[in-house]
C-alpha positions as CSV (number, residue, x, y, z in Angstrom):
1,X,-136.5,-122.7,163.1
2,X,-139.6,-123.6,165.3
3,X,-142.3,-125.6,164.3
4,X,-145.3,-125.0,164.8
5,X,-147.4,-128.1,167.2
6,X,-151.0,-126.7,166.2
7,X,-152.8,-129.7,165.4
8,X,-153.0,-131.0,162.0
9,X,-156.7,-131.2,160.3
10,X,-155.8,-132.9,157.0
11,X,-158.5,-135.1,156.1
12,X,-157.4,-138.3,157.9
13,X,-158.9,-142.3,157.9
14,X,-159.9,-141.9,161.5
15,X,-161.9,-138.4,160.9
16,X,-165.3,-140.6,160.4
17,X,-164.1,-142.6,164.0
18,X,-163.7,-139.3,165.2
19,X,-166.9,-137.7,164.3
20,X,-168.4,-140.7,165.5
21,X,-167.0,-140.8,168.8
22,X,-167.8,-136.9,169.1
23,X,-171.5,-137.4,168.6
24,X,-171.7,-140.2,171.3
25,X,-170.4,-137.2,173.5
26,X,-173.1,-135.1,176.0
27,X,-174.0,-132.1,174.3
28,X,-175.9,-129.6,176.6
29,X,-178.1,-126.6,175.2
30,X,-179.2,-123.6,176.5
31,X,-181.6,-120.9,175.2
32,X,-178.9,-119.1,173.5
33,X,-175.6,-121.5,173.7
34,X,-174.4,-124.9,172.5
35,X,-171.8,-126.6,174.9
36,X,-170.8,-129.6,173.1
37,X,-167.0,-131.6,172.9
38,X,-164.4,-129.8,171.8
39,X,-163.0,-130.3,167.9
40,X,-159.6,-129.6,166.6
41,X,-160.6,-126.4,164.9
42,X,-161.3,-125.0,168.3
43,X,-157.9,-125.5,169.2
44,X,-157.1,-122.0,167.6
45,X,-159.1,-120.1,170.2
46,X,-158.3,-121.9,173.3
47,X,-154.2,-121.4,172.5
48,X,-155.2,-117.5,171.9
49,X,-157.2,-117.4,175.4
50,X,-154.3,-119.0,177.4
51,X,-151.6,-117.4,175.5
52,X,-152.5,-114.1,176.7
53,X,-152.7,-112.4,180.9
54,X,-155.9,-112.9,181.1
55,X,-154.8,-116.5,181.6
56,X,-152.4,-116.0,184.2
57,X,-155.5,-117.2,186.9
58,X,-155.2,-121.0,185.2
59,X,-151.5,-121.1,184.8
60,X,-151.2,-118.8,182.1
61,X,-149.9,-117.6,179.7
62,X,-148.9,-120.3,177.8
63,X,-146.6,-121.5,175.3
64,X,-148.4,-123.0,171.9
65,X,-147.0,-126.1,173.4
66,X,-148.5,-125.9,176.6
67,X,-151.8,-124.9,175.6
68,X,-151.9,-128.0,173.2
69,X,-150.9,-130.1,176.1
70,X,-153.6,-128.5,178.2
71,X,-156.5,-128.9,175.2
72,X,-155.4,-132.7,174.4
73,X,-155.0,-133.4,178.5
74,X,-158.7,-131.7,178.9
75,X,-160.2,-133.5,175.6
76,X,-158.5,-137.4,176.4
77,X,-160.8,-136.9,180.1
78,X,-163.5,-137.2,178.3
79,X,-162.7,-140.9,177.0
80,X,-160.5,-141.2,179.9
81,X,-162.9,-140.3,182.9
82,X,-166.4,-139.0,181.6
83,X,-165.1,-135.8,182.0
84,X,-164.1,-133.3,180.4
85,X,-164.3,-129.7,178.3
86,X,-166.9,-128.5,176.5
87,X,-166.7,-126.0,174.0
88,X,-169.0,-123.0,173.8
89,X,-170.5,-121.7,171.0
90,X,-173.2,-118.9,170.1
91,X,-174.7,-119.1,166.4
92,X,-172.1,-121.5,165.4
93,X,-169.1,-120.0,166.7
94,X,-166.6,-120.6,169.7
95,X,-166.6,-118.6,172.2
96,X,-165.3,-119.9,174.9
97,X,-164.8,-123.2,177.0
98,X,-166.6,-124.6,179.9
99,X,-164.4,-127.1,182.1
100,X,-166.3,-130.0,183.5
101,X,-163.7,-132.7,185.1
102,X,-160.7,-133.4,187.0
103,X,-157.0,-132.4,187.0
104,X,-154.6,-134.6,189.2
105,X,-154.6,-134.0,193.0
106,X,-158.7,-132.8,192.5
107,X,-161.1,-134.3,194.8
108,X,-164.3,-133.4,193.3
109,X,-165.2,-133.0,190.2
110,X,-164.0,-129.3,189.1
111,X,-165.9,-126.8,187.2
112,X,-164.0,-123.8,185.3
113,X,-164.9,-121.4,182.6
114,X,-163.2,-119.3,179.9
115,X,-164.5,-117.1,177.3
116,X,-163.3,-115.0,174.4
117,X,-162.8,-111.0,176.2
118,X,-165.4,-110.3,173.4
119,X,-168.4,-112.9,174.8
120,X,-167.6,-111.5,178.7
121,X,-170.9,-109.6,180.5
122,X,-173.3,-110.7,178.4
123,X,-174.3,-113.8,181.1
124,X,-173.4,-116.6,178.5
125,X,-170.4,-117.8,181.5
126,X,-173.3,-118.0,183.9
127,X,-175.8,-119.9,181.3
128,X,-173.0,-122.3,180.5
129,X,-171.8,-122.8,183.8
130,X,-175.6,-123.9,185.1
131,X,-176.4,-125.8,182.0
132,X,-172.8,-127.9,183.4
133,X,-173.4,-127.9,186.5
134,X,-177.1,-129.2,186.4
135,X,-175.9,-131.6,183.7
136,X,-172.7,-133.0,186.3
137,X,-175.4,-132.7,189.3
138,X,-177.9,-135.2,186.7
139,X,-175.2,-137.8,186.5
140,X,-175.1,-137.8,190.6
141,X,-171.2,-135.4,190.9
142,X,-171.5,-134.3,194.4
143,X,-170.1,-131.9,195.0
144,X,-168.6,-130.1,192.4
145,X,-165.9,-127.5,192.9
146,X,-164.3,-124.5,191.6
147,X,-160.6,-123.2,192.4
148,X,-160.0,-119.7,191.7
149,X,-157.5,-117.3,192.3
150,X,-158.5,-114.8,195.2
151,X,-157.4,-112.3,192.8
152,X,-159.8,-113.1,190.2
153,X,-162.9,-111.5,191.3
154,X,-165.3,-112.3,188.4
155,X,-164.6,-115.7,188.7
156,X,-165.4,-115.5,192.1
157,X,-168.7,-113.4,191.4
158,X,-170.0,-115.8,189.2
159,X,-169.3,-118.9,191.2
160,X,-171.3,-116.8,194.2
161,X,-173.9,-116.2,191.7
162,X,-174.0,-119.4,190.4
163,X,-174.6,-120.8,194.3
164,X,-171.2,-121.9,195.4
165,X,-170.0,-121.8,198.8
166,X,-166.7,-120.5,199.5
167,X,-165.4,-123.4,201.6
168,X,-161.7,-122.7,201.8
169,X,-159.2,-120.2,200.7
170,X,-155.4,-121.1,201.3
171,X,-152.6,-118.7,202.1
172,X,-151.2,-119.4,198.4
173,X,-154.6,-117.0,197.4
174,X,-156.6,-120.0,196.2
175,X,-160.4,-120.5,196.8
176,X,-162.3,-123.3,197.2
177,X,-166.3,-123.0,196.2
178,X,-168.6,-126.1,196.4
179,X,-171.9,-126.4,194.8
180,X,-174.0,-129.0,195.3
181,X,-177.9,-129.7,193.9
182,X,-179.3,-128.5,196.5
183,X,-178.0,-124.8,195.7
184,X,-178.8,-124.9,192.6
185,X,-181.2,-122.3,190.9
186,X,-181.8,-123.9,187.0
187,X,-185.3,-121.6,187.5
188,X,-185.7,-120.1,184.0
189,X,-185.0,-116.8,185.8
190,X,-180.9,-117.6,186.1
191,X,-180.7,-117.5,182.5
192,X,-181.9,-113.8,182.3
């Protein structure tokens, strides 16, 4: 029989703490997004993202225990490190996640984006990704990275678009972009 490792959401003592902590959290807002931390009831989206292909360019697809691994891993940076995941929502719902820290072996700060297949070419990855990166660039990261697949070449649009540099790319197929402030374009025009 195999049980299920979704998170529980019971009403718990250490929900107020929680909510609590969760507020003391950056949350960034754009003119048609919210990127805030990450709750347990977004947990249902992010396993459905990674579980599928689409995923295979962050390690996916994943197991339900994997993705919770990866969730809690990307959620404990933010007490952890400062860093962390943001979740992404439009009108009150998820639709996606921004990343916005480290994973072991990084050596900058790392920035990475997923969204629902149903939120992709409407620019919201882009608006996100700027509202992150401007907030990472505010708290003096420099540089930031991205490490994408050579395959994946929307990811690699966007980080072009969004003025990283491709600095490396390894025989495994992995790119390297940097961004730093000075690239950086938060005109009112990127958003468009």
């Amino acid at each position: 029989m195999a049980v299920s490792i979704a998170p529980a959401t019971l009403p718990t003592p250490g929900k107020a703490l929680a909510q609590a902590a969760q507020s003391a959290l950056p949350v960034l807002q754009t003119p048609r997004l919210v990127l805030r931390a990450p709750c347990l009831a977004d947990f249902a989206l992010y396993a459905e993202l990674v579980a599928t292909r689409r995923a295979a360019h962050i390690g996916g697809p994943m197991t339900e225990a994997e993705a919770w691994a990866d969730f809690a891993n990307y959620c404990a940076g933010w007490l952890l490190r400062g860093d962390g995941v943001f979740a992404l929502s439009r009108e009150g719902e998820t639709i996606g996640f921004i990343f916005a820290g480290c994973e072991p072996g990084d050596g900058a700060l790392e920035l990475g984006f997923l969204l629902a297949a149903e939120a992709e070419g409407k620019g919201y990855a882009f608006e996100a990704a700027r509202a992150a990166l401007d907030h990472l660039f505010a708290l003096g990261a420099d540089p930031v990275v991205s490490y994408i697949e050579a395959a994946n070449t929307r990811a690699r649009a966007l980080a072009e678009r969004l003025g990283g540099v491709l600095v490396e790319q390894r025989e495994s197929g992995s790119c390297t972009y940097r961004y730093s402030p000075d690239d950086a374009d938060g005109s009112p025009e990127a958003y468009a």
